[in-house]
C-alpha positions in Angstrom: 3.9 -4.7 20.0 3.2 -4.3 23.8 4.0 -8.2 24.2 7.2 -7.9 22.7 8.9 -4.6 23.6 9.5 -6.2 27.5 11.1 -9.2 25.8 13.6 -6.7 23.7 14.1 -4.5 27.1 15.4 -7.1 28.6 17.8 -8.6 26.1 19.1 -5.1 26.4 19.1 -4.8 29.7 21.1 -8.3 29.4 23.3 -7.2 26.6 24.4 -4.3 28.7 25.2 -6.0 31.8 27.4 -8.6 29.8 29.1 -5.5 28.0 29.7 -3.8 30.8 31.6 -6.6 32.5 35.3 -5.1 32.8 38.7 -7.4 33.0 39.8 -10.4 31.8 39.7 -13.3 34.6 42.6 -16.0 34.4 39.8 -18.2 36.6 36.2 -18.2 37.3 37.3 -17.7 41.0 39.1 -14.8 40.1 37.8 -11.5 42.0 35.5 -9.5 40.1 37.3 -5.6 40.4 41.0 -4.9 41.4 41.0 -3.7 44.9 39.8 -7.7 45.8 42.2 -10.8 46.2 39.1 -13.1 45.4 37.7 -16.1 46.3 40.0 -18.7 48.4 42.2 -20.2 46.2 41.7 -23.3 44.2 45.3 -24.0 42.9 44.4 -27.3 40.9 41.4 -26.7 40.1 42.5 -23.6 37.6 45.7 -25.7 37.2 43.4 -28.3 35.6 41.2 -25.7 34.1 44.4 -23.6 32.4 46.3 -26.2 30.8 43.1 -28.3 29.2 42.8 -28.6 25.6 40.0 -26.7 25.2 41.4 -23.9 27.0 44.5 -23.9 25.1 42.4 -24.1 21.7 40.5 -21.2 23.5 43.3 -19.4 23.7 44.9 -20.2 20.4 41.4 -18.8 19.0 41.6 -15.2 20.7 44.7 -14.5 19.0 43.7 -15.7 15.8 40.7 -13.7 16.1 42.9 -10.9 17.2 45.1 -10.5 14.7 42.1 -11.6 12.4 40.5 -7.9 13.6 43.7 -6.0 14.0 44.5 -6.8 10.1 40.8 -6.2 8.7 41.2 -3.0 10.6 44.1 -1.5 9.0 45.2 -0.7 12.8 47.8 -3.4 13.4 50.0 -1.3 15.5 47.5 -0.2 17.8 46.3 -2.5 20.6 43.3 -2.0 22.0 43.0 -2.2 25.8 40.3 -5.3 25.7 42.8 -7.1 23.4 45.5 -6.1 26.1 43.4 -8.0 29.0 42.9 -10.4 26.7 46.7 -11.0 25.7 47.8 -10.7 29.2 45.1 -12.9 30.6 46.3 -15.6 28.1 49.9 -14.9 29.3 49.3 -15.2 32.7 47.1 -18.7 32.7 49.4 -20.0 30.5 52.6 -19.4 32.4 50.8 -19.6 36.1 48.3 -21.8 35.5 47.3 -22.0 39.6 46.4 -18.3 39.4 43.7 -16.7 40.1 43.6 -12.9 38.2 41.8 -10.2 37.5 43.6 -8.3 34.3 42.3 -4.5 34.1 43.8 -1.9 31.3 43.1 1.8 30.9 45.3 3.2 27.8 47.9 0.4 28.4 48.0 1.3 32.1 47.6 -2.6 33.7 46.0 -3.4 36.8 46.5 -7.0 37.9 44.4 -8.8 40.9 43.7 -11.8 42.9 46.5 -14.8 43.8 48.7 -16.9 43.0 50.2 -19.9 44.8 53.5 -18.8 45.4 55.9 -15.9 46.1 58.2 -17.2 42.5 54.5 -16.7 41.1 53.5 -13.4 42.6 57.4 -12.1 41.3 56.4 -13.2 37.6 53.5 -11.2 37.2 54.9 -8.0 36.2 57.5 -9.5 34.0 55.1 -11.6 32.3 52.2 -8.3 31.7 55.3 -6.6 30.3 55.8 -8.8 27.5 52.5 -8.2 25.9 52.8 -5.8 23.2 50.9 -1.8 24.3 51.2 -2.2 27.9 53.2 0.8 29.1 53.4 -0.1 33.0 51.7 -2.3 35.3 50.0 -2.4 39.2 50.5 -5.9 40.9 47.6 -5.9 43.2 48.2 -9.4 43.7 49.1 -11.8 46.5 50.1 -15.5 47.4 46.7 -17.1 48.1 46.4 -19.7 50.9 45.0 -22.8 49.0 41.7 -24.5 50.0 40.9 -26.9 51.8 42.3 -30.5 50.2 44.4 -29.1 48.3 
């Protein structure tokens, strides 16, 4: 028992941390809390990344999954603020595929973060959050990234 109760701690300890990671990141260079612009910006990179197959099929599958949950539920008009980073995240790589965000929600209440590769880009953001169903208004912490190096 004495050998195995560190080993269970820290799958804990590791469960928690993984749980307690908050947003939904459009990029792995995405900054990691909203009051950050991130990393510099990779525009292809998360271009490549964003319109992949397996992304796509990843994408396809959280909605599935989604509305999988929402109608085992019973709560189908109720979106939960997880599926509402989840469904704007989507929205955003999909439609600005160069960006790199950081999607927040508090009670529909959106916060979005990082860069994006142009101004046409940064002006889409609010429009695009909007369309996802339960989000009542939305911060654009967000700003046109200066690409990296080779890019």
């Amino acid at each position: 028992m004495k050998k195995i109760f560190p080993v269970l701690l820290g799958g804990a300890l590791l469960l928690g941390a993984v749980a307690c990671t908050d947003g939904a990141q459009t990029s792995g260079n995405a900054p990691s809390n909203t009051n950050e612009v991130g990393e510099e910006l990779q525009a292809q990179e998360n271009l490549e990344d964003a319109t992949s197959d397996t992304r796509q099929a990843q994408i396809e599958s959280d909605e599935r999954a989604r509305q999988d949950r929402q109608g085992t539920l019973g709560n189908e008009g109720e979106v939960s603020d997880g599926d509402i980073e989840s469904l704007v995240r989507n929205n955003l790589e999909t439609n600005l595929p160069t960006s790199q965000l950081l999607v927040e929600s508090e009670d529909g209440v959106v916060t979005v973060a990082g860069q994006v590769a142009t101004q046409q880009d940064l002006e889409r953001i609010e429009t695009l959050t909007k369309e996802v169903r339960g989000v009542k208004s939305v911060q654009v912490n967000a700003q046109v990234g200066t690409p990296a190096a080779g890019q």
